[in-house]
C-alpha positions in Angstrom: 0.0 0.0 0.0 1.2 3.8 -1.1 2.1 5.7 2.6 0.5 8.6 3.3 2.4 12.1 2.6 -0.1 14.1 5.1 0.3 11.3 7.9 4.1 11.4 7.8 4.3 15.2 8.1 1.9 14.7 11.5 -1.0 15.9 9.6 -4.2 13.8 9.7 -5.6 12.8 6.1 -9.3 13.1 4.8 -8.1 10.6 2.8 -6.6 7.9 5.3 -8.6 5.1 5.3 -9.7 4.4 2.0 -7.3 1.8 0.8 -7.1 0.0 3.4 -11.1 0.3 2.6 -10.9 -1.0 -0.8 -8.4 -3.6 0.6 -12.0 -4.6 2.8 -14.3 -4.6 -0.2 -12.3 -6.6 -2.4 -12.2 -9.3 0.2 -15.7 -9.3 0.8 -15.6 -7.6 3.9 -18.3 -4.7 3.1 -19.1 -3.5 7.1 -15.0 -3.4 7.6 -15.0 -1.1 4.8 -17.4 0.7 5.8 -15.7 1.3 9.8 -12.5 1.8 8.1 -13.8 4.7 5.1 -17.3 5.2 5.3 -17.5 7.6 2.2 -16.2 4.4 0.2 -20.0 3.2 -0.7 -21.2 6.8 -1.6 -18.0 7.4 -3.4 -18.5 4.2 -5.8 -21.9 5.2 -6.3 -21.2 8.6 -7.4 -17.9 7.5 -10.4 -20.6 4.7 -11.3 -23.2 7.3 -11.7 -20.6 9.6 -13.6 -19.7 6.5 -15.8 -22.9 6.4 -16.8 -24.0 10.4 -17.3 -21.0 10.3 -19.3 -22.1 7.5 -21.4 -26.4 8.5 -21.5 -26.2 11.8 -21.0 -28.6 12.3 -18.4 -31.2 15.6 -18.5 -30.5 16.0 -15.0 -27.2 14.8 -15.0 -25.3 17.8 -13.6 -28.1 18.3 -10.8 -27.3 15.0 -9.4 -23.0 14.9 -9.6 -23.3 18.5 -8.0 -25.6 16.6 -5.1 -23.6 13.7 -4.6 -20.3 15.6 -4.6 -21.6 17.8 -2.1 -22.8 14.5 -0.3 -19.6 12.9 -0.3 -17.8 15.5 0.7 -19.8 16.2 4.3 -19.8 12.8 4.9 -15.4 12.9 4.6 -15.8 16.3 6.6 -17.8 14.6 9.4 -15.2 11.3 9.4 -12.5 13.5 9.9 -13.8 15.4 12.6 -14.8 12.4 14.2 -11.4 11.3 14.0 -10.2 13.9 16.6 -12.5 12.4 19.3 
């Protein structure tokens, strides 16, 4: 696994979690994943969604992405502030 830049500057990561994470899914352990990154399940659905507004060209496409950007990025806002306690 890559090492963290942030972590070995003493910095804690938004980020730190979620390859271990992946590590989890790709095993088949989905509620491990989920303790160790729990933006992982949101994040997957929002690239497959791109993947697919991309492909189909959705009407409201755009609406959506901006929704589940916004989503994904409280819920790695909340993780990391729970972190600290």
């Amino acid at each position: 696994m890559l090492s963290c830049q942030w972590k070995q500057m003493g910095v804690e990561c938004m980020g730190c979690g979620m390859q271990r994470s992946l590590i989890y899914l790709l095993k088949g352990d989905f509620i491990a994943a989920f303790y160790m990154y729990p933006a992982i399940y949101s994040l997957i659905g929002m690239f497959v969604y791109l993947g697919f507004h991309l492909k189909f060209a959705f009407k409201n496409g755009p609406k959506i992405l901006l929704f589940l950007f916004v989503s994904n990025v409280l819920i790695m806002l909340t993780n990391y502030i729970l972190k600290f306690y």
